[in-house]
N, C-alpha and C positions, 0 to 999 in steps of 0.2 A: 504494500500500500504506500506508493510514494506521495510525496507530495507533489500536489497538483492542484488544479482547478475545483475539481470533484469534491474538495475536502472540508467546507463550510456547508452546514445543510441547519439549510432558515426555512424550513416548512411553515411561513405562519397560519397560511389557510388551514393547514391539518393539524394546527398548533395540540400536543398532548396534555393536558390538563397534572402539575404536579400532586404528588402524593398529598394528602390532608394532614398527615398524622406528622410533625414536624418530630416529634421524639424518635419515629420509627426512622424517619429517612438522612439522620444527621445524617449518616456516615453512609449514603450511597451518593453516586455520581448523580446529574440531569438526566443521565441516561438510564440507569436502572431505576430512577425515581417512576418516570415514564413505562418503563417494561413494568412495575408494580402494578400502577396506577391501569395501564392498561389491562393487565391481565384480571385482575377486577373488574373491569366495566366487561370484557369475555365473559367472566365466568358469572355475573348478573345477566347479562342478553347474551347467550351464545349464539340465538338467528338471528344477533344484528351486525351486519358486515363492517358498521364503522370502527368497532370495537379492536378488529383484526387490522383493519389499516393503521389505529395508533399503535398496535402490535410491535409492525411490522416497519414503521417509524422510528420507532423505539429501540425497535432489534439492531435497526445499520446506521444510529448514534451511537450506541457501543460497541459497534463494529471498530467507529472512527476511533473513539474512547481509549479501546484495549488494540488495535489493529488485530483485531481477531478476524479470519476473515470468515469464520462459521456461525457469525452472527446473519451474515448474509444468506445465508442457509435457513438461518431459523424463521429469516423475516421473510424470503420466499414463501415457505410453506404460512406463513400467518396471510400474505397476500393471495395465496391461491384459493384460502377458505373464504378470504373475502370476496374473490371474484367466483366463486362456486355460489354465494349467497346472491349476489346482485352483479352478475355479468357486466352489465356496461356502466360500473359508476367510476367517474371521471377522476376521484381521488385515486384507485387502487392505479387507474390508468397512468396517473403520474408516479407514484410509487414504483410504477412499474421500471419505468424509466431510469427513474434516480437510483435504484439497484443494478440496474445494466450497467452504469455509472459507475457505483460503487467496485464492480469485478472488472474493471476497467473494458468491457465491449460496446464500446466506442461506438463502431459502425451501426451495430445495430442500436442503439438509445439515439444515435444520431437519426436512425429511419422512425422509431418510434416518436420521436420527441416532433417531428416534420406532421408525421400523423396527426398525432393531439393539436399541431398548435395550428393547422388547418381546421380541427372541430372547433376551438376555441382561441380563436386569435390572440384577444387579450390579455390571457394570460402572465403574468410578469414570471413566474416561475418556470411555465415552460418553455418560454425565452432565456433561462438561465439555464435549461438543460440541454438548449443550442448552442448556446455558447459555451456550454461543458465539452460538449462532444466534438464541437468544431474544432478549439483551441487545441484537446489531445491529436486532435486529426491533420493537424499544419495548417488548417482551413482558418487562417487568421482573419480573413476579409469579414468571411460570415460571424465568425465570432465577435469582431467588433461591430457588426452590426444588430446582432443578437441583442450584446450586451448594451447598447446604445437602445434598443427599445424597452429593455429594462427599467431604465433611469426616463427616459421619455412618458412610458405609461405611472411610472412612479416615480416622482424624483424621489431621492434620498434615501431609498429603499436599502435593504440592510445587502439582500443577496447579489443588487446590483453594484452595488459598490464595490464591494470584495471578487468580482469579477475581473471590472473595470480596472481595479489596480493591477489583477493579476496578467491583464494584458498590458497596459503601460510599462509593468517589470520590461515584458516582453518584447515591448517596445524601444524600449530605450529609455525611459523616462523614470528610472525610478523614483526620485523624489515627489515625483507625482501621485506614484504607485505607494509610496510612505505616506502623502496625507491621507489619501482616500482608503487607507486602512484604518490611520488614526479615527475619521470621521468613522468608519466602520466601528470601529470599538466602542467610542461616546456611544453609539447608538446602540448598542452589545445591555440587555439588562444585566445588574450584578449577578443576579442568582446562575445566569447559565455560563456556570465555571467554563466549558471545557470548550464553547464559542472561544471564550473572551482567550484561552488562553491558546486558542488557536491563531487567533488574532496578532496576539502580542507574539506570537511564536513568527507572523509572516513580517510583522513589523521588525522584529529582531535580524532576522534574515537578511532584510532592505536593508538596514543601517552596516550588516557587514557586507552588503553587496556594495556600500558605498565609500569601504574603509573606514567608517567610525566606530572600530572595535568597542570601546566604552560605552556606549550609548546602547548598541548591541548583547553584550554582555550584562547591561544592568535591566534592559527588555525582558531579556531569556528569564533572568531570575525572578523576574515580576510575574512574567510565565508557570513558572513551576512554584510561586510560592500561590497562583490561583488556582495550580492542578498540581499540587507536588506528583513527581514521577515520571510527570506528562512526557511520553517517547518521542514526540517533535519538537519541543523544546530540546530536552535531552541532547538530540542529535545536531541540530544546531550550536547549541553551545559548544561542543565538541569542537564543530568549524570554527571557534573563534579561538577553541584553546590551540586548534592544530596552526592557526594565522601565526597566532603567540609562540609559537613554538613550545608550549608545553604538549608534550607529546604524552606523556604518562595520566597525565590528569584528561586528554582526550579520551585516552584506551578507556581507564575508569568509564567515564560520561556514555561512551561508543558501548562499554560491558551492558553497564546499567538499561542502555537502552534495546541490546538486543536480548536482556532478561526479561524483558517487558513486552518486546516485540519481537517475535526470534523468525524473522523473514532474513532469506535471502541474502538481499540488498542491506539491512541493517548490518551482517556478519559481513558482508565483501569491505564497508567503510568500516567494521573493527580491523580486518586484516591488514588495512591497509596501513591504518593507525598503531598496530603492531610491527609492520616494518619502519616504519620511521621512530618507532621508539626503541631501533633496535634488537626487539626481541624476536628475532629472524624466526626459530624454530618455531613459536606459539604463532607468528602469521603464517608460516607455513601450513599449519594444521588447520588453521582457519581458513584458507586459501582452500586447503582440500575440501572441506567440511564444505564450503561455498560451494565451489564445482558441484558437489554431489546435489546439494538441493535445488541452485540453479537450474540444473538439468531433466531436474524429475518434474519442478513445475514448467519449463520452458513452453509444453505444449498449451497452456493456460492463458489467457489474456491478461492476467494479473500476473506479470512474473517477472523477473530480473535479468532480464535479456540483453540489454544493454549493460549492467555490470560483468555481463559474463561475456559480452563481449572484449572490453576493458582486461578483465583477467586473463583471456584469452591472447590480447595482442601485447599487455606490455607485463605481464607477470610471466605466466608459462608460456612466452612466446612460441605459437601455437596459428600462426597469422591467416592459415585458411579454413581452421574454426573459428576466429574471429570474424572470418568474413562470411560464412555461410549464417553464421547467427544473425551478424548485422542484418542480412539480408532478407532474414525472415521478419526481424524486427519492420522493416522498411516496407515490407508486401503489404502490413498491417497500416502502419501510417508512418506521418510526415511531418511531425513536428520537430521542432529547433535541436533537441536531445537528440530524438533517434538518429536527425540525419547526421549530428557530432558524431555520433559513434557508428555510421555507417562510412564518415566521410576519412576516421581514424582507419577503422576496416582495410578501407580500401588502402590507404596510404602505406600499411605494413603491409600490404601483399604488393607494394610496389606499384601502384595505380594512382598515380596522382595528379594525373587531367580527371579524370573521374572524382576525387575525392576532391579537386577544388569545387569542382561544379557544385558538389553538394553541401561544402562549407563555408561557401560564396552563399547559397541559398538561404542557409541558417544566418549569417551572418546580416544577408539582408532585413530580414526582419526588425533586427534592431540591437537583438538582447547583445548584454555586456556579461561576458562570462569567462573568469580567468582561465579554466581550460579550453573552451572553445577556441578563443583567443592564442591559445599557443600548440592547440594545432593545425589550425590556420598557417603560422609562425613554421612550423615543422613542416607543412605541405608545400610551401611558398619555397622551402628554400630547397628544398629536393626537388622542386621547378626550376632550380636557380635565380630563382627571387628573393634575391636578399633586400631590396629595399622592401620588399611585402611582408618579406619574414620581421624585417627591424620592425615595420610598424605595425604588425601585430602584436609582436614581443609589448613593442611601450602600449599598448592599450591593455593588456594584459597587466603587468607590473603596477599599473595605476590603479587596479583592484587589490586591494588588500583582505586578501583570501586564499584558503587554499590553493598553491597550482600558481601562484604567483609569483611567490618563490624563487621556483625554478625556471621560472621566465624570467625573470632577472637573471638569474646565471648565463642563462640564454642569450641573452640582450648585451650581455658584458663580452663575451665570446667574439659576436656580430660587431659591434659598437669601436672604430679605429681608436687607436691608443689617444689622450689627446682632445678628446671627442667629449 
């Protein structure tokens, strides 16, 4: 479950009613509040379908919550007893969607969500789940159009906001992308902890995409002291302690979070965290450990394909599994990410007209990203483009973030003595 667009769910039409009993629910989340809450109004009307939609609501908020992803499962089956009771109601029909979403199949919530907002134009939500599926799909155009009749049918709206920024990041703009989260958060009630600290988890991310490690760093903790635990925070921080060069205290933050979320992609950024701290053998294992599950979920739409292709070209160099991964990734879609790691793909199997084309692509979009950035840098100059290479390098370097680093090093190599 990466982070992504998908990852804010402002249902307010199908809003869950929380628990009454305040002594009963101190110590559960919003989201088990709601699966309580809900499974009581079930088990008082069990012929009545709405019951099973806050169910089912509820089920893939703690999806997000735990990143479990068999909460999606459980809220499947609460939605199919709701559409077994009343076939065409238009709540379940969204639900429907926003779980396609959730197990990242894109294309199809992308046909489904075209559906619904043909029956119901107006919609502002399922306008958001166009712009969900667009933006994972490279389909930036529709996406920002999506998200633009969001804020047009509603201005100020919670889901259309946090959209909006998510494509500005995207954009280029992130300062832009940092208010209109801010504005997202004011707007965030206090009670719904694991919104809000979702929130400050994307606002922290901005501030290190923009070099201001402290500002970042004191977000993140704001984060986890609204959701202590919370696995997106967690993991972000980490990025700022790997910036800092504390490497140990990443592993720690990287442990912690894939104890909480044990996906894939969490274990590939301990591994890696583990080789830069040194501890060769323990990234090693983890490395292996990686591969293994990588592999078993590959065939899944939720999977780590793109970390495994990363593993594939620059750990166990390995460069025509890398590229047959990439390429499965790329049949699926086309966003800024995959084509990074299709356009790396290609460049370790030595294809680098092809791998500009595709990191020319990414790069047009806009986003600012210190790896993308340096291997753009690395494609450029096995072109023999070293002035493309140098100025990727300094756009890179000017990120204070992981992967920057090393493009400094890069840039110092390139850069005449004097200079």
């Amino acid at each position: 479950m990466k982070k992504s667009l998908v990852l804010l769910l402002v249902l307010s039409a199908l809003a869950v009613a929380e628990s009454g009993n305040p002594t009963d629910a101190a110590n559960l989340s919003p989201a088990e509040r709601s699966i309580a809450e809900a499974r009581k109004q079930v088990e008082k009307k069990p012929g009545l379908y709405s019951g099973y939609n806050q169910l089912a609501i509820a089920l893939s908020r703690r999806a997000r919550e735990t990143s479990d992803v068999t909460f999606y499962a459980q809220a499947e089956d609460a939605l199919q007893k709701s559409l077994s009771l009343a076939p065409a109601n238009v709540d379940a029909e969204k639900i429907h969607v926003w779980l396609l979403l959730g197990r990242h199949e894109f294309a199809a919530a992308l046909e489904a969500a075209t559906a619904l907002n043909q029956k119901i134009p107006d919609d502002v939500l399922v306008y958001g789940f166009l712009t969900d599926a667009n933006a994972e799909l490279g389909r930036y155009d529709a996406a920002e159009k999506s998200a633009q009749w969001m804020l047009n049918l509603r201005p100020g709206n919670l889901p259309g906001l946090t959209r909006a920024a998510y494509l500005r990041e995207l954009f280029g703009d992130v300062e832009g992308a940092y208010e209109l989260m801010e504005m997202a958060y004011q707007a965030t009630p206090p009670t719904e902890n694991e919104d809000g600290a979702w929130i400050l988890t994307q606002m922290g991310h901005l501030r290190l995409v923009s070099g201001n490690l402290a500002d970042a760093e004191n977000i993140l903790q704001q984060a986890l002291v609204k959701f202590p635990g919370y696995h997106y925070a967690l993991g972000n921080l980490a990025k700022v302690r790997l910036a800092q060069k504390r490497y140990a205290e990443a592993v720690e933050l990287l442990q912690r979070r894939y104890n909480a979320a044990s996906h894939a992609e969490n274990l590939y950024d301990l591994a890696e965290a583990l080789e830069l701290d040194g501890r060769h053998d323990d990234a090693g294992k983890a490395f292996a450990e990686f591969e293994t599950k990588s592999l078993a979920e590959s065939v899944r739409a939720d999977n780590s394909t793109r970390e495994l292709v990363f593993y594939y070209a620059d750990h166990a160099h390995r460069p025509k599994s890398a590229l047959v991964f990439a390429e499965q990734e790329y049949a699926r879609k086309h966003d800024v990410y995959t084509l990074d790691a299709y356009a790396w793909a290609l460049h370790v199997n030595g294809l680098d007209a092809a791998a500009k084309q595709q990191i020319e692509t990414a790069l047009a979009v806009g986003i600012r990203d210190a790896r993308i950035f340096r291997h753009a840098s690395e494609i450029s100059l096995a072109l023999g483009d070293r002035a493309g290479a140098q100025h990727y390098l300094q756009a890179s370097v000017s990120l204070t973030a992981p992967g920057s680093e090393e493009a400094r090093a890069s840039l110092a190599s390139l850069t005449p003595a004097g200079r």
